[in-house]
N, CA, C and O atoms as CSV, one atom per row, in Angstrom:
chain,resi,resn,atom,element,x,y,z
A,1,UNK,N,N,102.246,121.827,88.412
A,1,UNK,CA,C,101.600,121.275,89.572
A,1,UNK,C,C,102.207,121.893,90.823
A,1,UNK,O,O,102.366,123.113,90.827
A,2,UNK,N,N,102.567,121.166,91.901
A,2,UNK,CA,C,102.890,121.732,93.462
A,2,UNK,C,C,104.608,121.914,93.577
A,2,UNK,O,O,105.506,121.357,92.947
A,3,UNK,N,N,104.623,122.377,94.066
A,3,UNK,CA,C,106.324,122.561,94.800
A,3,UNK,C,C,106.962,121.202,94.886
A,3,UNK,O,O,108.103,121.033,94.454
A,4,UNK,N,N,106.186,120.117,95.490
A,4,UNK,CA,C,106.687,118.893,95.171
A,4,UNK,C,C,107.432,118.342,93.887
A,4,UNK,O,O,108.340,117.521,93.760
A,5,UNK,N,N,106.802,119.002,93.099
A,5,UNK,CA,C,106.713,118.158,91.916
A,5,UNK,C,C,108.073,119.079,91.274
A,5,UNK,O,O,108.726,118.468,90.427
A,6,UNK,N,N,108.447,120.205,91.544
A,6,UNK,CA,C,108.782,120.987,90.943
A,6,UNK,C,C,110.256,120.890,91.276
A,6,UNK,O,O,111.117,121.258,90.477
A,7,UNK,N,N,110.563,120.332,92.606
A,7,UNK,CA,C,111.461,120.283,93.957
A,7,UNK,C,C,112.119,118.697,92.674
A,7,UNK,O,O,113.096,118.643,91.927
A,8,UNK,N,N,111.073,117.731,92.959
A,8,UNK,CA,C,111.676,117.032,92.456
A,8,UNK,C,C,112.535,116.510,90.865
A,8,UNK,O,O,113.499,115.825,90.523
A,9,UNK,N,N,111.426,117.366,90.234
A,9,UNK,CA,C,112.456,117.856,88.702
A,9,UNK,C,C,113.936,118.061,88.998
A,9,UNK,O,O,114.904,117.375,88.666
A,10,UNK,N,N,113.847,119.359,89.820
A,10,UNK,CA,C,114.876,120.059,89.858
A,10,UNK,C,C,116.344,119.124,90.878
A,10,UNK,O,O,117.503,119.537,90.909
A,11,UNK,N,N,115.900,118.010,91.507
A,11,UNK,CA,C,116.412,117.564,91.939
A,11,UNK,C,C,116.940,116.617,90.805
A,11,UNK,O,O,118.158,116.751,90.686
A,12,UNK,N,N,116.320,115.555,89.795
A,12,UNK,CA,C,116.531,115.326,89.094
A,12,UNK,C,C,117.468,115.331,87.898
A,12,UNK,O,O,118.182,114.477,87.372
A,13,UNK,N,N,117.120,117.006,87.592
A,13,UNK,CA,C,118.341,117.439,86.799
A,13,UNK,C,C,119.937,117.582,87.479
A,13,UNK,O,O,120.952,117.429,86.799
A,14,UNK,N,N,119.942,117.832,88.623
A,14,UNK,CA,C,121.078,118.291,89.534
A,14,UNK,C,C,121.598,116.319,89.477
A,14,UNK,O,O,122.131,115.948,88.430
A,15,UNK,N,N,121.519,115.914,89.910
A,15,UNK,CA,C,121.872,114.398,89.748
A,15,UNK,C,C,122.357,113.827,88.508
A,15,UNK,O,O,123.182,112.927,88.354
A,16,UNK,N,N,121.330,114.892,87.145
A,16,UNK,CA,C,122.019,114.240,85.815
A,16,UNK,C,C,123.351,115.134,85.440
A,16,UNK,O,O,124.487,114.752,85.161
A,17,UNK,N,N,122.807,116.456,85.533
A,17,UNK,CA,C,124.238,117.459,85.776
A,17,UNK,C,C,125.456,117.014,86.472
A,17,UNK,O,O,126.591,117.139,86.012
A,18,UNK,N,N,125.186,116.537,87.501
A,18,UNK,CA,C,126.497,116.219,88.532
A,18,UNK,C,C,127.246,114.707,87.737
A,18,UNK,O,O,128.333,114.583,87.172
A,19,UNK,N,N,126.119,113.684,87.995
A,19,UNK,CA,C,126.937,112.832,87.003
A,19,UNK,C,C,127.729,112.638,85.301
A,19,UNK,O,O,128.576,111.873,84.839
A,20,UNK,N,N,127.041,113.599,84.846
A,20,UNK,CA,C,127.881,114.015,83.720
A,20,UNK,C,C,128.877,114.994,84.286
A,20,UNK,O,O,129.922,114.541,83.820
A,21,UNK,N,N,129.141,115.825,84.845
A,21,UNK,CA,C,130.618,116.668,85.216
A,21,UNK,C,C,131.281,115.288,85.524
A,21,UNK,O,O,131.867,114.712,84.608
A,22,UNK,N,N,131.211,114.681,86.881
A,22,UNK,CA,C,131.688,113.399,86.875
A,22,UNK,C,C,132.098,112.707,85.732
A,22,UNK,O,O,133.315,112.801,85.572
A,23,UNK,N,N,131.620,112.155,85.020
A,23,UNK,CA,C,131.819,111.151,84.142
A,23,UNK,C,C,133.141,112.278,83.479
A,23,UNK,O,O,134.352,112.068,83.413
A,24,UNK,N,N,132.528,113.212,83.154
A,24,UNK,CA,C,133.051,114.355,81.804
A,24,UNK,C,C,135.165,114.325,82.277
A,24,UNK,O,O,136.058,114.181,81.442
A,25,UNK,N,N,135.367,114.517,83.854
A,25,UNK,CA,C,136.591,114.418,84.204
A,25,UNK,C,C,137.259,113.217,84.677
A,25,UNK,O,O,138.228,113.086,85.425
A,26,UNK,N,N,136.409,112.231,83.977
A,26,UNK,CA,C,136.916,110.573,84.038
A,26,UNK,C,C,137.448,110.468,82.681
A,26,UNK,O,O,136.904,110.771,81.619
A,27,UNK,N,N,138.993,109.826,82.980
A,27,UNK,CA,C,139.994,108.989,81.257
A,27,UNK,C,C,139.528,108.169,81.134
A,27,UNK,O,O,139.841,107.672,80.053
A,28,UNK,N,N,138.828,107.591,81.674
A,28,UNK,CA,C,138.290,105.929,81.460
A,28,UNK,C,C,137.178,106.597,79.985
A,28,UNK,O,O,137.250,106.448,78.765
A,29,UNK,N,N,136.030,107.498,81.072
A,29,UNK,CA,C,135.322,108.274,80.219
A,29,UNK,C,C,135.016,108.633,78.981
A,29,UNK,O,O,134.300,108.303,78.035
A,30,UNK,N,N,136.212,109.833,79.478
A,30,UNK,CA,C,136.171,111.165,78.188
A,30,UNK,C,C,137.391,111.603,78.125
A,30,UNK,O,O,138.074,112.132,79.003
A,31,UNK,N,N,137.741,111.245,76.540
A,31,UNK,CA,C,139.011,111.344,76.391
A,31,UNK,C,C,139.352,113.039,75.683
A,31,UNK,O,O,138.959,113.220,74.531
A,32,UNK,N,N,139.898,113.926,76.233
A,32,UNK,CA,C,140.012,115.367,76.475
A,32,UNK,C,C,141.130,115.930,75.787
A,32,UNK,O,O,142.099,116.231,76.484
A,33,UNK,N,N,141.192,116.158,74.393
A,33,UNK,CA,C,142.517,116.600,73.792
A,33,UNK,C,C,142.937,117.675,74.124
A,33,UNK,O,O,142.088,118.521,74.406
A,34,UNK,N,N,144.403,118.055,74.220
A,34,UNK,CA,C,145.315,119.136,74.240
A,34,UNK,C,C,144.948,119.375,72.933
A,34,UNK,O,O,143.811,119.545,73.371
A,35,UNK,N,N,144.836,119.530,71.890
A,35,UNK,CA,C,145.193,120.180,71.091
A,35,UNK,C,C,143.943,121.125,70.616
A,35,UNK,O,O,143.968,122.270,70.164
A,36,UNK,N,N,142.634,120.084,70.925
A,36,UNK,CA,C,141.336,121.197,70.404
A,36,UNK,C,C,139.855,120.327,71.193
A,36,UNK,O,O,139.581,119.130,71.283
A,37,UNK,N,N,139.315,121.266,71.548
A,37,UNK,CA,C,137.945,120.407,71.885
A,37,UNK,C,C,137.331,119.415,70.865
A,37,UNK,O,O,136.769,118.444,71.371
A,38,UNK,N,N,137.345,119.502,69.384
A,38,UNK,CA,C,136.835,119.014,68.595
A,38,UNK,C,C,137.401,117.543,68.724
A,38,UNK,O,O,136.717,116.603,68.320
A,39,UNK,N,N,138.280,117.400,69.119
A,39,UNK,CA,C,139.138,116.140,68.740
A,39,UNK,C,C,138.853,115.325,70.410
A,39,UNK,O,O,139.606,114.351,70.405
A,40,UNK,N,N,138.257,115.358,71.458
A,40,UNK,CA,C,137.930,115.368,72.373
A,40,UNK,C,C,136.653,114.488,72.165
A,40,UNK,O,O,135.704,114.849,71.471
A,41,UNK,N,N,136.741,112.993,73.008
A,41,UNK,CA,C,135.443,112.379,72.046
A,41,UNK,C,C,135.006,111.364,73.756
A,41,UNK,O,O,135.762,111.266,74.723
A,42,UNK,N,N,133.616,110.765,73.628
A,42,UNK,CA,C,134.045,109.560,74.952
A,42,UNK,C,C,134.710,108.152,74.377
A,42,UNK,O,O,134.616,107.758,73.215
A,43,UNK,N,N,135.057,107.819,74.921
A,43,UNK,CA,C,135.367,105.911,74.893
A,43,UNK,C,C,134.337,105.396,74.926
A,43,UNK,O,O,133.156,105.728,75.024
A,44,UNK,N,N,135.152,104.149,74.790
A,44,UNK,CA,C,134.028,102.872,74.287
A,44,UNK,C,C,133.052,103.127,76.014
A,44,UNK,O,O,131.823,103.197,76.001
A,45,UNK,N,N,133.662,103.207,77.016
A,45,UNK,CA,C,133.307,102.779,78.155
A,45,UNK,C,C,132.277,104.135,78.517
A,45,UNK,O,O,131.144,104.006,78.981
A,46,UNK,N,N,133.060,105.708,78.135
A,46,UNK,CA,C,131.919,106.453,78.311
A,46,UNK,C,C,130.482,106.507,77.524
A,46,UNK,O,O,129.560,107.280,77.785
A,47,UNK,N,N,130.507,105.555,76.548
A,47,UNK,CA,C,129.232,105.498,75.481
A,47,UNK,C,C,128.133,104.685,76.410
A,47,UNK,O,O,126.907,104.701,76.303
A,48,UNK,N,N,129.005,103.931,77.407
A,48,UNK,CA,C,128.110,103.049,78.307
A,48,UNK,C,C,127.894,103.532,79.468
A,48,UNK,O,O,127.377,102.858,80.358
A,49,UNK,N,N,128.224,104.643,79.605
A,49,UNK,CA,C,128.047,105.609,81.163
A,49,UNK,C,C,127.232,106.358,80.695
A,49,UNK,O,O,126.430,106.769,81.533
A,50,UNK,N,N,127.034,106.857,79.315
A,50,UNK,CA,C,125.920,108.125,79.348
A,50,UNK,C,C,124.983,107.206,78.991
A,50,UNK,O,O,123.919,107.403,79.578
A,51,UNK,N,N,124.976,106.158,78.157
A,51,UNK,CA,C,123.591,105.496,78.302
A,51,UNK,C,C,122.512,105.328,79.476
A,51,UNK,O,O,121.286,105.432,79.434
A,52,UNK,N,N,123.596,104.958,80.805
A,52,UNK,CA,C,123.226,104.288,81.658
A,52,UNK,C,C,122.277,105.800,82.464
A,52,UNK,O,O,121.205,105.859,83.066
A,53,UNK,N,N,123.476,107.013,82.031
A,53,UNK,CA,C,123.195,108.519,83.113
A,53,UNK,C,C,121.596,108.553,82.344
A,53,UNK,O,O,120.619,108.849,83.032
A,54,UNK,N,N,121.453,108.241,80.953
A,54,UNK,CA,C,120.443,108.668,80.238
A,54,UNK,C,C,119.075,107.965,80.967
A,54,UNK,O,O,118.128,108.569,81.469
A,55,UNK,N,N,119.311,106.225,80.846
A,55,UNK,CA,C,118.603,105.880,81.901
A,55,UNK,C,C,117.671,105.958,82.648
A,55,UNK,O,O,116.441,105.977,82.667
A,56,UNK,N,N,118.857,106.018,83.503
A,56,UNK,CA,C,118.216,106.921,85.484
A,56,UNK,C,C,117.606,108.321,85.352
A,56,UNK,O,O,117.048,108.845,86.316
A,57,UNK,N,N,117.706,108.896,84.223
A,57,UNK,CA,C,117.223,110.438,84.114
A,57,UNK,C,C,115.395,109.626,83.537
A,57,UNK,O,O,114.364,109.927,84.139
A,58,UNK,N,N,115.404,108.954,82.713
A,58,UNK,CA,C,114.326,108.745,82.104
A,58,UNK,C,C,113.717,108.120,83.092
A,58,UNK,O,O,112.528,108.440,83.106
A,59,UNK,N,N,114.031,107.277,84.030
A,59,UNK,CA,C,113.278,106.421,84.858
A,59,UNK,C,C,112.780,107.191,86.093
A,59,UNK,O,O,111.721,106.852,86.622
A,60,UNK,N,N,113.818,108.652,86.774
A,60,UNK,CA,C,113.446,109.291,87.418
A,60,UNK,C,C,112.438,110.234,86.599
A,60,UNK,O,O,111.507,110.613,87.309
A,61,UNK,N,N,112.400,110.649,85.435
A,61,UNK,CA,C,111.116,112.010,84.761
A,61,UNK,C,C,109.719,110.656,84.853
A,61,UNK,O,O,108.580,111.068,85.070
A,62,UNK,N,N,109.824,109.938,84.769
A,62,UNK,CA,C,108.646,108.554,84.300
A,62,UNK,C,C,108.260,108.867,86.117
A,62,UNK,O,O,107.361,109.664,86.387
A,63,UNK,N,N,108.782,108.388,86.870
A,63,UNK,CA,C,108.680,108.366,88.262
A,63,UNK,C,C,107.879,109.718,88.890
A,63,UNK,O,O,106.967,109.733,89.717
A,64,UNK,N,N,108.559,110.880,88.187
A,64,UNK,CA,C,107.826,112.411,88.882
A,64,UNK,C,C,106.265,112.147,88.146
A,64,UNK,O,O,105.279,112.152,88.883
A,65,UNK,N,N,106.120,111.942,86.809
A,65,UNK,CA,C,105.447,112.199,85.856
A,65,UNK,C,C,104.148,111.234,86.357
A,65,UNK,O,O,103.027,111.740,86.302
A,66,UNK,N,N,104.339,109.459,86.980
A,66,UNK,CA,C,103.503,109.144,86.885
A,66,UNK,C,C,102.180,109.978,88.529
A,66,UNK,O,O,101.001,110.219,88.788
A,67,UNK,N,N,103.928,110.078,89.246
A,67,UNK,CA,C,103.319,110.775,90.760
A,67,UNK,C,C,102.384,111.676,90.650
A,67,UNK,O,O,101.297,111.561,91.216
A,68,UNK,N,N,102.884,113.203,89.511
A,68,UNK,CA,C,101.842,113.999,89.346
A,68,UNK,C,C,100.220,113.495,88.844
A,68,UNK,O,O,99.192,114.131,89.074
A,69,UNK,N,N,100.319,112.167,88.095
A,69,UNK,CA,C,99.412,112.049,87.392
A,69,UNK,C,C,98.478,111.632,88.602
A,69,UNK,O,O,97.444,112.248,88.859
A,70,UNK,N,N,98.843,110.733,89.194
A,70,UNK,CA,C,98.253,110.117,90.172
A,70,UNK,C,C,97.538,110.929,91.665
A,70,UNK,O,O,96.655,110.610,92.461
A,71,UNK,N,N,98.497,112.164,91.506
A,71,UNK,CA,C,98.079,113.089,92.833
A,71,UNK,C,C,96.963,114.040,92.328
A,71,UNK,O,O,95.920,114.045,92.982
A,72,UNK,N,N,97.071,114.963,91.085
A,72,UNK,CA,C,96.407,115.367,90.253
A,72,UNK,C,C,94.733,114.707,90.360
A,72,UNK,O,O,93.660,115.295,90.497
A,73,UNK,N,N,95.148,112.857,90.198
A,73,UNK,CA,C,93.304,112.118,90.338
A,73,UNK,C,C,93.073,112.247,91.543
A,73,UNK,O,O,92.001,112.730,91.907
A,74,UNK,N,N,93.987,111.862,92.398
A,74,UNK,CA,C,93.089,112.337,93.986
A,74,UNK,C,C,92.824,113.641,94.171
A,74,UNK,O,O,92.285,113.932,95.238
A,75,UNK,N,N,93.057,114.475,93.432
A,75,UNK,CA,C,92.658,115.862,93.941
A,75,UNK,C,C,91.414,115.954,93.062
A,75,UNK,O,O,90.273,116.029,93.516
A,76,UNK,N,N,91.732,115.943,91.749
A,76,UNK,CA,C,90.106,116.229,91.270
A,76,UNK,C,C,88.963,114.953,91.749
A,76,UNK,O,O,87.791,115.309,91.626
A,77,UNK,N,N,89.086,114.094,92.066
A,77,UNK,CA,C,88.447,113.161,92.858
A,77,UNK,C,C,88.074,113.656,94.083
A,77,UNK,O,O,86.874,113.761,94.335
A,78,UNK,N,N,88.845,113.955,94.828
A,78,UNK,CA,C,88.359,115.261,96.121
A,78,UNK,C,C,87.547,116.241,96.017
A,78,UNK,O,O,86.820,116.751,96.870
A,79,UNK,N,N,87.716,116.514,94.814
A,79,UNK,CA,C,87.074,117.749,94.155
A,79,UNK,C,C,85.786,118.187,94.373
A,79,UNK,O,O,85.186,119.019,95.055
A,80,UNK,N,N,85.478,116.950,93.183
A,80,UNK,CA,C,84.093,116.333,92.310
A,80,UNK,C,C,83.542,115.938,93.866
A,80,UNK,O,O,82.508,116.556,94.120
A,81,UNK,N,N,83.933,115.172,94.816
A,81,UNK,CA,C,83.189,114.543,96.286
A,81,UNK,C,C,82.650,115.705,97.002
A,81,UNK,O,O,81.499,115.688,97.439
A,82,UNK,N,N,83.771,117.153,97.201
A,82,UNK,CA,C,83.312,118.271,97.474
A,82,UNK,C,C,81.774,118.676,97.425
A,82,UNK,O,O,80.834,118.744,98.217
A,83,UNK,N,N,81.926,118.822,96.574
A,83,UNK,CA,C,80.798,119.415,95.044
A,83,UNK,C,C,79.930,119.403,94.190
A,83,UNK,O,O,79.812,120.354,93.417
């Protein structure tokens, strides 16, 4: 669809990106072994932060998704009145 729509994806992802780096260098978080990445896991508390990041990502794609749908009918509605 428009630059709008495209602007706001991309804004979207940058918000879920940023809050996971965030979360990712929180102990509360994500607990980060010296010895190997594998052993590197979240806590009880980060299982409830990425839920939440997961969320706000789904509620913001639902939000772009219903906008396009809705701008999309006024335009072919404009259209069809054209025409």
């Amino acid at each position: 669809m428009g630059k709008k729509f495209n602007l706001m994806r991309s804004m979207n992802k940058d918000v879920v990106y940023g809050a996971l780096l965030e979360l990712s260098q929180n102990q509360k978080v994500w607990h980060e072994s010296s010895v190997s990445p594998e052993y590197s896991h979240l806590t009880d508390d980060g299982k409830e932060a990425i839920i939440h990041v997961i969320e706000e990502m789904f509620r913001g794609l639902q939000t772009i998704q219903k906008r396009e749908i809705a701008d999309e009918a006024k335009r072919q509605t404009l259209e069809s009145l054209k025409g």
